[in-house]
C-alpha positions as CSV (number, residue, x, y, z in Angstrom):
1,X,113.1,-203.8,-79.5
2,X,113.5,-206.8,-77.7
3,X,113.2,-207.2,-73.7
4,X,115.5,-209.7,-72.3
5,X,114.2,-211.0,-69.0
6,X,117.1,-212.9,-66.5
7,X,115.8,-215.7,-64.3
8,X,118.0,-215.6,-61.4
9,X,117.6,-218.3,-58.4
10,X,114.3,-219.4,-57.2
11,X,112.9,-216.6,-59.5
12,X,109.2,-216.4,-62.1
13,X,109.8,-214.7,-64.9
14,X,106.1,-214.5,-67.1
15,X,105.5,-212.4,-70.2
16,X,102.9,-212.2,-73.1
17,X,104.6,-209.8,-75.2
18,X,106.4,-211.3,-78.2
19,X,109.8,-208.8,-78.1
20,X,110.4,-210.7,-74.7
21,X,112.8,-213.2,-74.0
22,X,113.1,-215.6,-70.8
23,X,116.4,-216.4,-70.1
24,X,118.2,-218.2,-67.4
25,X,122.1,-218.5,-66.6
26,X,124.5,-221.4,-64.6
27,X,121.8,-224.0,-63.8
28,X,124.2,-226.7,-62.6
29,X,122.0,-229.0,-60.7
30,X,119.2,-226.6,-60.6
31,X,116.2,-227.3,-62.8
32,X,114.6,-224.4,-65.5
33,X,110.7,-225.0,-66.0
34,X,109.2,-223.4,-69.1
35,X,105.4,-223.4,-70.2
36,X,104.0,-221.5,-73.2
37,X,100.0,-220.9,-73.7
38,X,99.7,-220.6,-77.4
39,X,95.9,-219.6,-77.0
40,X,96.3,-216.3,-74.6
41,X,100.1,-216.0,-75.5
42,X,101.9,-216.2,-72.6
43,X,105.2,-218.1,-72.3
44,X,106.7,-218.3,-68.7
45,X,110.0,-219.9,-67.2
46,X,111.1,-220.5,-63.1
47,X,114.5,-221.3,-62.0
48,X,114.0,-224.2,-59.4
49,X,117.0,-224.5,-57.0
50,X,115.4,-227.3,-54.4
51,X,113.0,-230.1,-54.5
52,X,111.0,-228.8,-51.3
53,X,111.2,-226.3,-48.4
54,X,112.5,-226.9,-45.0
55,X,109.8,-224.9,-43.1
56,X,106.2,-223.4,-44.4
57,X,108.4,-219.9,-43.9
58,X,111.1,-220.5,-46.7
59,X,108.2,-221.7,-49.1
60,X,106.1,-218.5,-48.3
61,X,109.0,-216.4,-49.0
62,X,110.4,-218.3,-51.0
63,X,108.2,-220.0,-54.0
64,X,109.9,-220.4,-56.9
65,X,112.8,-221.4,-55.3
66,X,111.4,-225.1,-54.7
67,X,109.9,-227.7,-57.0
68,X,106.9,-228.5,-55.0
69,X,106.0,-224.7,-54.7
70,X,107.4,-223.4,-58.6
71,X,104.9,-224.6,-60.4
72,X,102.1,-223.5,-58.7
73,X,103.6,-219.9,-58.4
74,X,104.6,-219.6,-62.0
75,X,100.7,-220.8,-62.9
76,X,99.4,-217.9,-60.7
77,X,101.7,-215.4,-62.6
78,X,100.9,-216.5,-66.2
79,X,97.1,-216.5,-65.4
80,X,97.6,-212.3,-64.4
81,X,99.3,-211.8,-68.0
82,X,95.8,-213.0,-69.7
């Protein structure tokens, strides 16, 4: 059966189970990063609203929402999947 997993706003979505699919809605001017690790299997996707964060509070609570914070984020939740 497969699992459809929504990407809402500044949200990491990660999976490594093949029935899963990453999906995203209304990016506008938003920007949707996908990576996929063919050796461990694991595909991810993050729906970056902002280039960076105002204050060091919004990116703590707040990381997937910016660019400069995303990608680091979404690599910390892929590695737990392996």
């Amino acid at each position: 059966m497969m699992n459809k997993k929504v990407v809402g706003l500044g949200e990491i979505a990660c999976s490594n189970n093949e029935e899963d699919t990453i999906i995203t809605y209304a990016l506008s001017s938003c920007v949707a990063v996908t990576a996929y690790c063919p050796i461990n299997k694991v595909a991810g996707m993050i729906h970056i609203v902002l280039p960076k964060p105002n204050s060091e509070k919004d990116e703590r609570h707040r990381p997937g929402y910016y660019a400069t914070t995303g990608a680091r984020s979404e690599a910390t939740s892929a590695a737990r999947w392996r």
